[in-house]
N, C-alpha and C positions, 0 to 999 in steps of 0.2 A: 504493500500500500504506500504510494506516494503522500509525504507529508506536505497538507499547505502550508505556503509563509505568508503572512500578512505581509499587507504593503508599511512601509515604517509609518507613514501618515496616518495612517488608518488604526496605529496602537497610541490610543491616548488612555494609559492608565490614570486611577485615583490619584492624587497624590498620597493617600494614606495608606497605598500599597506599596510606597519606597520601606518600609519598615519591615514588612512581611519578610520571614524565613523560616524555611525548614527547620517544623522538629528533631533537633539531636534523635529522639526517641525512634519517630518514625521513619527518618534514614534509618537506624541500625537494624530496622527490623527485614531488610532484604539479607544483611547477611548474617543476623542472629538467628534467623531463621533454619539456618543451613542444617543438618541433623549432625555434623561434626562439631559445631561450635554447642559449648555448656552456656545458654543466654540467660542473664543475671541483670539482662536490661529492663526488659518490657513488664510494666504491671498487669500483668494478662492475669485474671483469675483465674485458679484451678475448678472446671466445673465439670474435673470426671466424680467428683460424689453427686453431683446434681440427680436427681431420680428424673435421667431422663423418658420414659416409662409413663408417667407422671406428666409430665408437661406434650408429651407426644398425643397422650390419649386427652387432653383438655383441650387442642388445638385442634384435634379432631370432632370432639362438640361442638366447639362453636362454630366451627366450619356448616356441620350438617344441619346443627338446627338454629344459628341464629346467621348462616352465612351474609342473609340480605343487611343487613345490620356493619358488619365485621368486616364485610367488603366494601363498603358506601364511606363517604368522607362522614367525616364529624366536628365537632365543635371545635372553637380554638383555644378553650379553658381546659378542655380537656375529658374523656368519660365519666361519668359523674359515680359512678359504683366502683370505679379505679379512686376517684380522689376521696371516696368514704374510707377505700382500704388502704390506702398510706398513710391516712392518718393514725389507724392503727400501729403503721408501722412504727410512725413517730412517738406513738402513747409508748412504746416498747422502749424507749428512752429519754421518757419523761420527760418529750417535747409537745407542747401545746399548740394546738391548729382546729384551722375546722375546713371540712372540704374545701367552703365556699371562698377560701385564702387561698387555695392550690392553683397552680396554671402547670398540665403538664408538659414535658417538653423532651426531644429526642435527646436523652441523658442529660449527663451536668452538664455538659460541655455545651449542650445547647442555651443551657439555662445561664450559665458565664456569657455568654454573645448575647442574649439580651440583655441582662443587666448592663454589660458595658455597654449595649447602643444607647440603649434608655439615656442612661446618666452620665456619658461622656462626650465632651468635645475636646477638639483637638488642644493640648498641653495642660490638658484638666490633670490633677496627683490625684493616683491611688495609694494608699499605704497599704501593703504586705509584708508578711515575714520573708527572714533573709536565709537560706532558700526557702524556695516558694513553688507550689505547682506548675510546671512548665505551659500547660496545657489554658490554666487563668493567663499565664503571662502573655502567651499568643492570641487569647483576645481581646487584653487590655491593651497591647501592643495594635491590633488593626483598628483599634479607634485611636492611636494616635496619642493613649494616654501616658503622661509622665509617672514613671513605677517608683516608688520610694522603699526601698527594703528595710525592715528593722532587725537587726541581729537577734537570732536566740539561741539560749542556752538547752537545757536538761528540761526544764520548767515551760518553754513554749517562747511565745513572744515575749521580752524585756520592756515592761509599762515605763519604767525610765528611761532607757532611752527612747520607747513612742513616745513619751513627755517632749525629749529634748528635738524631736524630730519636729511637734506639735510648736512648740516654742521658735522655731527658727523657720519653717513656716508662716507664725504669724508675723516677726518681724519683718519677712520678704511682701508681706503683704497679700499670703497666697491661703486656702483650704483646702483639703482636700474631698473629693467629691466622695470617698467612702474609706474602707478599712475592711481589707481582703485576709480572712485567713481559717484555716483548717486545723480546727483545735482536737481532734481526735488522730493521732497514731498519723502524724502527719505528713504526708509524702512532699519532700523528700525524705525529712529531717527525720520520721521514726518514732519522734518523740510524741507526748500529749500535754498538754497545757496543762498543770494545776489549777486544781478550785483556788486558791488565794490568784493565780493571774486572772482567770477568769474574771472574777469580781471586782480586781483592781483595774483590769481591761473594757469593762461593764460602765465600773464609776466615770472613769478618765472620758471614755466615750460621750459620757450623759452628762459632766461637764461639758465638754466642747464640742457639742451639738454634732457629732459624727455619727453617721448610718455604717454601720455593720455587714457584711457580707460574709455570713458562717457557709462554709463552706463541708459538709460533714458525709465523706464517702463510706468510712470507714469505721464508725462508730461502733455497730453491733458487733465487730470482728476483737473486741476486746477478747484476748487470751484468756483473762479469769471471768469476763461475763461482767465484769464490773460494768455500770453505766455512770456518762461523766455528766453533770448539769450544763445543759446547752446554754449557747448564750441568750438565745433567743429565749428562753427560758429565763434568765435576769432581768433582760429589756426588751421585752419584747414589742417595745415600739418603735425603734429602733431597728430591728435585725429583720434583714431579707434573708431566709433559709434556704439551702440546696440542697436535695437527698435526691438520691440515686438508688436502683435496682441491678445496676451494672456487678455490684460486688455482692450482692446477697442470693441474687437468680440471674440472670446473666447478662451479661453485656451487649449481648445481639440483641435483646427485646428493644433495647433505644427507648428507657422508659425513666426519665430524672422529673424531677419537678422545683418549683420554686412557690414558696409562701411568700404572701406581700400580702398588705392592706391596700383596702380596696382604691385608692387613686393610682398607685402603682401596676396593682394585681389588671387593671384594666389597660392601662398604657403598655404594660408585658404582653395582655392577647392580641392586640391588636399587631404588635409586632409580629408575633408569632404566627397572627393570620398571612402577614407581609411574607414571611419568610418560605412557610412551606403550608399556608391555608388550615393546616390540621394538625394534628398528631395520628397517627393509624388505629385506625378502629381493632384490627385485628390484632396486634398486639398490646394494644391498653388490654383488651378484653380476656387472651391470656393471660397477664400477668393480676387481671383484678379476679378471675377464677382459681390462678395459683394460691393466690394469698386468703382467697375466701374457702378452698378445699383443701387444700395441703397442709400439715405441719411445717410451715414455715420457719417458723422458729428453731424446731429441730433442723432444716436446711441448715439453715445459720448456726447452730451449733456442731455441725457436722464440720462444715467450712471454720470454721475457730479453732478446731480439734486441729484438720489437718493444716491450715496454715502455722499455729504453734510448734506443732513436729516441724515442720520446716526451718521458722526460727530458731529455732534449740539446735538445727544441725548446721545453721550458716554459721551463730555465735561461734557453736562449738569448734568448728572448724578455722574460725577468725582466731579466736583465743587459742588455737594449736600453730595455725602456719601465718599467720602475718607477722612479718618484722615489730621485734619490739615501738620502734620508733611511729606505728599507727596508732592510732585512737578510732574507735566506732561509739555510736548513738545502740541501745538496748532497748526494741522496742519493748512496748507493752501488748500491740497487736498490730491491723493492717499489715502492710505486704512489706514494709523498707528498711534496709539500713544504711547511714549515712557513715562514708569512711572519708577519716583526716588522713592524710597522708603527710610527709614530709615536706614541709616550703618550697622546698626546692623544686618538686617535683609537680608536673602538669600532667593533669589528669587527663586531660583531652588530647596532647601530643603522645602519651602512653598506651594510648588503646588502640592502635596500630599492633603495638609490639603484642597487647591481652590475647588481639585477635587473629593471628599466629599462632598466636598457641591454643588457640580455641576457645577463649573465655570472651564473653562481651559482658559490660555495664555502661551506663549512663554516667560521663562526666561532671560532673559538677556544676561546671561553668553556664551549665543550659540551665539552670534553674536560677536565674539574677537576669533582673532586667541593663543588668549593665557591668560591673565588673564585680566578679568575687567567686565563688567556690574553687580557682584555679587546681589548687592542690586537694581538691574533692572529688567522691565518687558514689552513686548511688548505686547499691545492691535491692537486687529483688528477689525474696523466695515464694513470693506465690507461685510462680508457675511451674518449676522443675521438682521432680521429685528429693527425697532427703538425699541419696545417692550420689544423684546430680550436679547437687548445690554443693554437697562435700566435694565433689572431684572439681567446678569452679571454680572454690576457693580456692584449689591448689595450682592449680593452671597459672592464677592471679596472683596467687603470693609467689610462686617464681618468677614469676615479672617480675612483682615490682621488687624482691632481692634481690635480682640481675642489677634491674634501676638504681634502686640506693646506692651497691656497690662500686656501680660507674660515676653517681655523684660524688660519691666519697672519695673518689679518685683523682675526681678532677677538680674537686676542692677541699681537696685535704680532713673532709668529715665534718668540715665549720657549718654546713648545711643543716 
Protein backbone atom coordinates (compact mmCIF):
# COMPACT_ATOMS: atom_id res chain seq x y z
CA UNK A 1 0.00 0.00 0.00
CA UNK A 2 1.31 3.29 -1.09
CA UNK A 3 1.48 5.96 1.62
CA UNK A 4 -0.15 9.45 1.04
CA UNK A 5 1.93 12.77 1.88
CA UNK A 6 0.03 15.77 2.54
CA UNK A 7 0.86 18.80 0.80
CA UNK A 8 3.18 20.90 3.51
CA UNK A 9 0.32 23.67 3.09
CA UNK A 10 -2.35 21.74 3.74
CA UNK A 11 -0.67 20.57 7.52
CA UNK A 12 -1.63 23.25 9.67
CA UNK A 13 -1.48 21.66 13.04
CA UNK A 14 -2.93 23.09 16.60
CA UNK A 15 -0.43 24.94 18.16
CA UNK A 16 -1.08 22.80 21.29
CA UNK A 17 0.13 19.89 19.45
CA UNK A 18 3.98 21.28 19.56
CA UNK A 19 3.84 19.74 23.01
CA UNK A 20 2.60 16.28 22.26
CA UNK A 21 4.86 13.12 22.74
CA UNK A 22 5.00 9.69 22.81
CA UNK A 23 4.47 7.78 25.83
CA UNK A 24 7.84 6.20 27.20
CA UNK A 25 5.34 3.58 28.20
CA UNK A 26 3.65 2.81 25.04
CA UNK A 27 6.89 2.90 22.89
CA UNK A 28 8.29 0.12 25.08
CA UNK A 29 5.56 -1.93 24.75
CA UNK A 30 6.56 -3.02 20.99
CA UNK A 31 9.49 -4.57 22.37
CA UNK A 32 8.45 -5.43 25.84
CA UNK A 33 6.25 -7.29 24.32
CA UNK A 34 8.73 -9.70 22.77
CA UNK A 35 8.37 -13.38 24.69
CA UNK A 36 12.35 -13.16 25.36
CA UNK A 37 12.24 -9.91 27.15
CA UNK A 38 11.12 -10.30 31.28
CA UNK A 39 8.62 -6.71 30.98
CA UNK A 40 8.63 -4.96 34.31
CA UNK A 41 7.28 -1.96 32.37
CA UNK A 42 3.61 -1.80 31.50
CA UNK A 43 0.95 -1.75 34.36
CA UNK A 44 -1.18 -4.36 32.43
CA UNK A 45 -3.25 -6.03 35.16
CA UNK A 46 -3.07 -9.64 35.63
CA UNK A 47 -6.62 -10.89 34.68
CA UNK A 48 -5.99 -14.78 34.32
CA UNK A 49 -7.84 -15.01 37.95
CA UNK A 50 -10.77 -13.07 36.40
CA UNK A 51 -13.72 -15.81 36.13
CA UNK A 52 -13.66 -15.42 32.63
CA UNK A 53 -16.75 -18.05 32.45
CA UNK A 54 -18.48 -15.51 34.33
CA UNK A 55 -18.26 -12.40 32.37
CA UNK A 56 -18.56 -14.64 28.92
CA UNK A 57 -21.89 -16.04 29.99
CA UNK A 58 -23.38 -12.39 31.18
CA UNK A 59 -22.23 -10.82 27.73
CA UNK A 60 -24.17 -13.52 26.23
CA UNK A 61 -27.43 -12.37 28.15
CA UNK A 62 -27.44 -9.32 27.27
CA UNK A 63 -26.61 -10.00 23.83
CA UNK A 64 -29.93 -12.35 23.52
CA UNK A 65 -32.24 -10.74 25.57
CA UNK A 66 -31.74 -7.10 25.87
CA UNK A 67 -29.53 -6.88 22.51
CA UNK A 68 -31.86 -3.89 21.10
CA UNK A 69 -30.83 -1.91 24.05
CA UNK A 70 -26.98 -2.91 24.24
CA UNK A 71 -26.44 -2.33 20.60
CA UNK A 72 -28.29 1.39 20.31
CA UNK A 73 -26.34 4.54 21.58
CA UNK A 74 -27.04 5.89 24.82
CA UNK A 75 -26.85 8.76 27.04
CA UNK A 76 -23.92 10.91 27.67
CA UNK A 77 -24.08 10.68 31.63
CA UNK A 78 -23.96 7.49 31.27
CA UNK A 79 -26.29 3.80 32.02
CA UNK A 80 -28.18 4.79 34.96
CA UNK A 81 -28.15 0.90 36.64
CA UNK A 82 -24.14 1.04 35.94
CA UNK A 83 -23.97 4.50 37.88
CA UNK A 84 -26.37 2.93 40.90
CA UNK A 85 -23.57 0.17 40.91
CA UNK A 86 -20.30 2.14 41.22
CA UNK A 87 -21.52 3.69 43.77
CA UNK A 88 -21.59 0.77 45.44
CA UNK A 89 -18.37 0.23 44.56
CA UNK A 90 -17.25 3.55 46.20
CA UNK A 91 -19.44 2.78 49.44
CA UNK A 92 -16.63 -0.20 49.44
CA UNK A 93 -14.26 2.47 50.44
CA UNK A 94 -16.07 4.67 52.32
CA UNK A 95 -16.56 7.03 49.47
CA UNK A 96 -19.79 9.07 49.36
CA UNK A 97 -21.75 9.70 45.90
CA UNK A 98 -24.90 9.35 44.47
CA UNK A 99 -25.43 8.01 40.88
CA UNK A 100 -26.84 11.26 39.99
CA UNK A 101 -22.85 12.86 40.47
CA UNK A 102 -21.58 10.13 38.12
CA UNK A 103 -20.62 10.91 34.38
CA UNK A 104 -19.35 7.61 32.95
CA UNK A 105 -16.41 7.68 30.63
CA UNK A 106 -14.10 5.35 28.54
CA UNK A 107 -11.61 4.63 31.61
CA UNK A 108 -9.70 7.21 33.79
CA UNK A 109 -7.89 8.34 31.01
CA UNK A 110 -10.99 9.53 29.52
CA UNK A 111 -12.03 11.06 32.56
CA UNK A 112 -8.23 13.02 33.00
CA UNK A 113 -9.11 14.63 29.06
CA UNK A 114 -12.01 16.11 30.22
CA UNK A 115 -11.20 17.42 33.23
CA UNK A 116 -8.24 19.07 31.66
CA UNK A 117 -10.43 20.49 28.72
CA UNK A 118 -13.10 21.75 31.05
CA UNK A 119 -10.78 23.61 33.22
CA UNK A 120 -7.66 24.49 31.30
CA UNK A 121 -6.38 27.04 29.09
CA UNK A 122 -3.32 27.55 27.67
CA UNK A 123 -0.24 28.23 30.67
CA UNK A 124 -3.04 27.68 33.37
CA UNK A 125 -0.73 25.51 36.61
CA UNK A 126 -1.64 22.39 37.73
CA UNK A 127 -0.10 21.05 40.91
CA UNK A 128 0.90 17.23 41.08
CA UNK A 129 3.00 15.03 42.97
CA UNK A 130 6.68 14.79 41.88
CA UNK A 131 6.56 11.76 40.03
CA UNK A 132 3.23 11.73 38.96
CA UNK A 133 1.13 9.59 36.42
CA UNK A 134 2.49 9.72 33.10
CA UNK A 135 -0.79 9.12 31.42
CA UNK A 136 -2.56 12.78 33.77
CA UNK A 137 0.67 14.35 32.58
CA UNK A 138 -0.04 13.60 28.67
CA UNK A 139 -3.34 15.26 29.15
CA UNK A 140 -2.51 18.02 31.07
CA UNK A 141 0.21 18.50 28.78
CA UNK A 142 -2.25 18.61 25.34
CA UNK A 143 -4.10 21.53 26.89
CA UNK A 144 -1.08 23.34 27.11
CA UNK A 145 -1.09 23.38 30.90
CA UNK A 146 1.91 24.56 33.14
CA UNK A 147 2.67 21.09 35.53
CA UNK A 148 4.16 22.00 38.89
CA UNK A 149 5.48 18.99 40.65
CA UNK A 150 5.77 18.78 44.52
CA UNK A 151 8.34 16.25 45.82
CA UNK A 152 7.21 13.32 48.04
CA UNK A 153 8.50 11.29 50.46
CA UNK A 154 7.26 7.68 52.23
CA UNK A 155 4.05 9.70 53.43
CA UNK A 156 2.76 10.94 49.84
CA UNK A 157 2.76 14.56 48.89
CA UNK A 158 4.91 17.13 51.29
CA UNK A 159 2.00 19.91 52.45
CA UNK A 160 5.09 22.01 53.10
CA UNK A 161 6.59 22.23 50.47
CA UNK A 162 2.72 22.57 48.46
CA UNK A 163 2.61 25.43 51.09
CA UNK A 164 5.93 26.87 49.62
CA UNK A 165 4.92 26.10 46.09
CA UNK A 166 1.30 27.97 47.09
CA UNK A 167 3.31 30.83 48.40
CA UNK A 168 5.46 31.64 45.46
CA UNK A 169 2.63 31.30 43.24
CA UNK A 170 0.85 33.94 44.97
CA UNK A 171 3.77 36.26 44.89
CA UNK A 172 4.06 35.68 40.95
CA UNK A 173 0.64 36.75 40.88
CA UNK A 174 -0.55 33.24 39.57
CA UNK A 175 -3.30 30.20 40.89
CA UNK A 176 -3.47 27.22 40.11
CA UNK A 177 -6.47 25.89 38.25
CA UNK A 178 -6.46 22.46 40.57
CA UNK A 179 -4.23 19.84 42.49
CA UNK A 180 -3.69 16.52 40.77
CA UNK A 181 -2.93 13.47 42.73
CA UNK A 182 -3.20 9.73 43.49
CA UNK A 183 -3.22 9.18 47.17
CA UNK A 184 -3.66 5.28 47.06
CA UNK A 185 -0.58 2.98 46.25
CA UNK A 186 0.46 5.53 43.91
CA UNK A 187 1.83 4.92 40.54
CA UNK A 188 4.68 5.74 40.11
CA UNK A 189 5.83 6.23 43.53
CA UNK A 190 4.21 2.84 45.30
CA UNK A 191 3.62 4.75 48.18
CA UNK A 192 0.18 5.87 49.90
CA UNK A 193 -0.50 9.16 51.42
CA UNK A 194 -1.10 9.08 55.22
CA UNK A 195 -4.29 10.01 57.07
CA UNK A 196 -2.26 13.01 58.95
CA UNK A 197 -1.21 14.22 54.91
CA UNK A 198 -4.54 13.70 53.81
CA UNK A 199 -6.06 16.18 56.24
CA UNK A 200 -3.22 18.40 56.33
CA UNK A 201 -3.64 18.38 52.28
CA UNK A 202 -7.71 18.74 52.80
CA UNK A 203 -7.16 21.85 55.28
CA UNK A 204 -4.23 23.76 53.06
CA UNK A 205 -6.60 23.18 50.08
CA UNK A 206 -9.82 24.79 51.89
CA UNK A 207 -7.67 27.41 52.84
CA UNK A 208 -6.67 28.50 49.58
CA UNK A 209 -9.71 27.86 47.61
CA UNK A 210 -8.09 24.82 45.47
CA UNK A 211 -10.30 22.17 43.73
CA UNK A 212 -8.80 18.60 44.13
CA UNK A 213 -8.57 16.10 41.44
CA UNK A 214 -8.31 12.55 43.41
CA UNK A 215 -7.28 10.44 41.36
CA UNK A 216 -7.82 6.64 42.94
CA UNK A 217 -7.19 3.49 40.50
CA UNK A 218 -5.99 1.42 42.92
CA UNK A 219 -7.54 1.79 46.05
CA UNK A 220 -9.28 -1.62 46.61
CA UNK A 221 -5.97 -3.49 45.67
CA UNK A 222 -4.70 -2.71 49.23
CA UNK A 223 -2.57 -5.94 50.31
CA UNK A 224 -4.02 -6.05 53.86
CA UNK A 225 -7.68 -4.88 52.74
CA UNK A 226 -7.06 -1.85 54.77
CA UNK A 227 -9.34 1.13 53.38
CA UNK A 228 -7.62 4.78 53.36
CA UNK A 229 -10.21 7.99 53.96
CA UNK A 230 -10.75 9.43 50.42
CA UNK A 231 -10.33 12.98 50.10
CA UNK A 232 -13.33 13.46 48.66
CA UNK A 233 -14.59 12.12 51.77
CA UNK A 234 -12.88 15.21 53.97
CA UNK A 235 -14.05 17.86 51.22
CA UNK A 236 -16.18 16.90 49.55
CA UNK A 237 -16.85 20.20 47.89
CA UNK A 238 -14.08 20.48 46.62
CA UNK A 239 -12.83 17.10 45.15
CA UNK A 240 -13.73 16.00 41.58
CA UNK A 241 -13.26 11.85 41.89
CA UNK A 242 -11.84 9.39 39.23
CA UNK A 243 -12.59 5.58 39.67
CA UNK A 244 -11.97 3.15 37.36
CA UNK A 245 -12.84 -0.79 36.53
CA UNK A 246 -9.68 -1.09 34.59
CA UNK A 247 -7.93 -2.72 37.66
CA UNK A 248 -10.75 -4.41 39.43
CA UNK A 249 -12.57 -6.33 36.07
CA UNK A 250 -10.73 -5.38 33.32
CA UNK A 251 -9.34 -2.82 31.30
CA UNK A 252 -10.94 -3.77 27.83
CA UNK A 253 -14.43 -2.96 29.31
CA UNK A 254 -13.39 1.02 28.88
CA UNK A 255 -15.55 1.64 31.84
CA UNK A 256 -14.00 4.83 34.49
CA UNK A 257 -16.09 7.55 35.68
CA UNK A 258 -15.99 10.86 37.26
CA UNK A 259 -18.19 12.46 40.29
CA UNK A 260 -18.68 16.26 40.09
CA UNK A 261 -21.53 18.42 41.23
CA UNK A 262 -23.98 19.24 39.39
CA UNK A 263 -22.59 22.80 37.28
CA UNK A 264 -19.41 20.79 36.57
CA UNK A 265 -21.03 17.18 36.23
CA UNK A 266 -23.17 18.93 33.27
CA UNK A 267 -20.38 20.95 31.49
CA UNK A 268 -18.39 17.05 31.76
CA UNK A 269 -21.53 15.50 29.60
CA UNK A 270 -21.68 17.78 27.28
CA UNK A 271 -18.02 17.30 26.47
CA UNK A 272 -18.20 13.86 26.42
CA UNK A 273 -21.30 14.04 24.06
CA UNK A 274 -18.45 16.29 21.91
CA UNK A 275 -16.02 13.63 22.08
CA UNK A 276 -17.49 10.23 21.26
CA UNK A 277 -21.61 11.14 21.76
CA UNK A 278 -21.89 8.16 24.37
CA UNK A 279 -20.20 5.76 26.28
CA UNK A 280 -21.25 1.96 24.91
CA UNK A 281 -24.35 0.40 25.94
CA UNK A 282 -22.86 -2.93 25.70
CA UNK A 283 -20.21 -2.80 27.89
CA UNK A 284 -21.80 -0.32 30.66
CA UNK A 285 -24.30 -3.14 30.70
CA UNK A 286 -21.61 -5.87 31.33
CA UNK A 287 -19.91 -4.55 33.66
CA UNK A 288 -23.20 -3.14 35.62
CA UNK A 289 -24.42 -7.09 35.46
CA UNK A 290 -20.83 -8.17 36.61
CA UNK A 291 -21.11 -6.10 39.79
CA UNK A 292 -25.00 -6.77 40.25
CA UNK A 293 -24.32 -10.98 39.93
CA UNK A 294 -20.92 -11.64 40.62
CA UNK A 295 -18.99 -11.80 43.80
CA UNK A 296 -17.10 -8.91 43.01
CA UNK A 297 -15.52 -8.23 45.93
CA UNK A 298 -14.04 -11.79 46.01
CA UNK A 299 -12.72 -10.80 42.38
CA UNK A 300 -10.98 -8.08 44.10
CA UNK A 301 -9.74 -10.01 46.79
CA UNK A 302 -8.52 -12.73 44.57
CA UNK A 303 -6.52 -9.94 42.54
CA UNK A 304 -5.00 -8.60 46.11
CA UNK A 305 -3.83 -12.11 46.84
CA UNK A 306 -2.02 -12.43 43.76
CA UNK A 307 -0.73 -9.09 43.16
CA UNK A 308 0.82 -9.31 46.82
CA UNK A 309 2.70 -12.68 45.84
CA UNK A 310 4.15 -10.80 43.27
CA UNK A 311 5.28 -7.91 45.53
CA UNK A 312 6.85 -10.12 48.06
CA UNK A 313 8.82 -11.72 45.10
CA UNK A 314 10.14 -8.36 43.34
CA UNK A 315 11.07 -6.84 47.05
CA UNK A 316 12.42 -10.00 47.76
CA UNK A 317 14.56 -10.24 44.92
CA UNK A 318 15.51 -6.39 45.11
CA UNK A 319 16.70 -6.98 48.78
CA UNK A 320 18.91 -10.17 47.38
CA UNK A 321 20.50 -8.65 43.89
CA UNK A 322 20.49 -4.99 43.72
CA UNK A 323 23.62 -3.15 44.53
CA UNK A 324 23.92 -1.89 47.82
CA UNK A 325 24.20 1.72 46.75
CA UNK A 326 19.91 1.46 45.42
CA UNK A 327 17.15 2.45 47.41
CA UNK A 328 13.32 1.31 46.56
CA UNK A 329 9.67 2.64 47.70
CA UNK A 330 7.73 -0.67 49.67
CA UNK A 331 4.50 -0.70 48.59
CA UNK A 332 1.40 -1.29 50.41
CA UNK A 333 -0.43 -2.56 47.31
CA UNK A 334 -1.28 -1.60 43.54
CA UNK A 335 1.07 -2.62 40.86
CA UNK A 336 4.73 -0.22 41.53
CA UNK A 337 7.92 0.09 42.69
CA UNK A 338 9.88 3.15 42.59
CA UNK A 339 13.96 2.49 42.25
CA UNK A 340 16.70 5.27 43.22
CA UNK A 341 19.46 4.49 41.73
CA UNK A 342 22.94 6.11 41.95
CA UNK A 343 23.27 10.08 40.73
CA UNK A 344 25.37 9.24 38.52
CA UNK A 345 23.59 7.07 36.63
CA UNK A 346 20.50 7.80 33.94
CA UNK A 347 17.82 5.68 33.97
CA UNK A 348 16.62 6.29 30.42
CA UNK A 349 20.33 6.10 28.79
CA UNK A 350 20.44 2.56 30.76
CA UNK A 351 17.67 0.68 29.40
CA UNK A 352 19.25 0.07 26.09
CA UNK A 353 21.87 -1.98 27.86
CA UNK A 354 18.40 -3.61 30.51
CA UNK A 355 17.06 -4.44 27.00
CA UNK A 356 19.95 -6.75 25.81
CA UNK A 357 19.78 -8.44 28.27
CA UNK A 358 16.18 -8.87 28.24
CA UNK A 359 14.62 -6.86 31.16
CA UNK A 360 12.53 -3.67 30.27
CA UNK A 361 11.14 -0.92 32.96
CA UNK A 362 9.89 2.43 32.71
CA UNK A 363 12.54 5.37 33.21
CA UNK A 364 11.95 7.60 35.57
CA UNK A 365 12.27 10.68 33.78
CA UNK A 366 8.65 10.12 31.98
CA UNK A 367 6.92 10.66 34.88
CA UNK A 368 7.97 14.88 35.46
CA UNK A 369 6.52 17.37 33.48
CA UNK A 370 9.93 18.79 33.14
CA UNK A 371 13.10 17.67 34.67
CA UNK A 372 13.71 15.18 37.43
CA UNK A 373 13.52 11.24 38.11
CA UNK A 374 16.82 11.11 35.82
CA UNK A 375 18.49 8.45 38.09
CA UNK A 376 14.87 6.72 38.58
CA UNK A 377 13.03 3.78 37.48
CA UNK A 378 9.71 2.36 37.67
CA UNK A 379 9.07 -1.52 38.38
CA UNK A 380 5.85 -3.29 37.73
CA UNK A 381 4.79 -6.65 39.14
CA UNK A 382 1.40 -6.83 38.18
CA UNK A 383 1.71 -8.45 35.05
CA UNK A 384 4.56 -11.22 35.17
CA UNK A 385 4.35 -14.06 37.03
CA UNK A 386 6.49 -14.48 40.70
CA UNK A 387 9.13 -16.59 38.60
CA UNK A 388 9.35 -13.96 36.04
CA UNK A 389 9.61 -10.99 38.17
CA UNK A 390 12.55 -12.80 40.04
CA UNK A 391 14.44 -13.78 36.80
CA UNK A 392 13.82 -9.52 35.88
CA UNK A 393 15.34 -8.51 38.66
CA UNK A 394 18.29 -10.33 37.99
CA UNK A 395 18.79 -9.48 34.27
CA UNK A 396 18.52 -5.62 35.89
CA UNK A 397 20.61 -5.88 38.66
CA UNK A 398 23.48 -7.03 36.39
CA UNK A 399 23.08 -4.13 34.49
CA UNK A 400 23.13 -1.81 36.58
CA UNK A 401 26.40 -3.65 38.54
CA UNK A 402 28.01 -3.64 35.05
CA UNK A 403 26.99 0.30 35.37
CA UNK A 404 28.16 1.24 38.72
CA UNK A 405 31.30 -0.53 38.01
CA UNK A 406 32.19 1.47 34.93
CA UNK A 407 31.20 4.63 36.92
CA UNK A 408 33.29 3.99 39.49
CA UNK A 409 35.92 3.65 37.08
CA UNK A 410 35.70 6.45 35.46
CA UNK A 411 35.30 8.54 38.51
CA UNK A 412 37.16 7.13 40.80
CA UNK A 413 33.79 5.93 43.15
CA UNK A 414 33.13 9.83 44.09
CA UNK A 415 29.65 9.03 42.34
Amino acid sequence: MTEVNFHPNLVRFAERTRGMTASEIRALFAVASRPEIVSLAGGMPSIDSLDHASVAEISRHIITDHGGVALQYGGGQGHEPLRDRLVEVMAAEGIPAHADEIVVTTGGQQALDLVAKLFLDPGDIVLAEGPSYVGALGAFASYEADVRQVPMDAEGMRPDLLAEELQALARAGRRPKFLYTVPNHQNPAGVSMSHRRRQDLADLCAREDILILEDNPYGLLDFKAEVRTSLRALVPERVLYIGTLSKILSPGIRVGWIVAPGAVREKLILLKEAADLCQSNLTQMVAERWIATEDWEGQVASFREAYRERCEAMLEELERELPASCRWSVPTGGFFVWVELPKAIDARELLAKALSERVAYVPGAAFYAAEGGENHLRLSFCYPTPERIREGVRRLAKVLRAEIELVDALYGGSQ
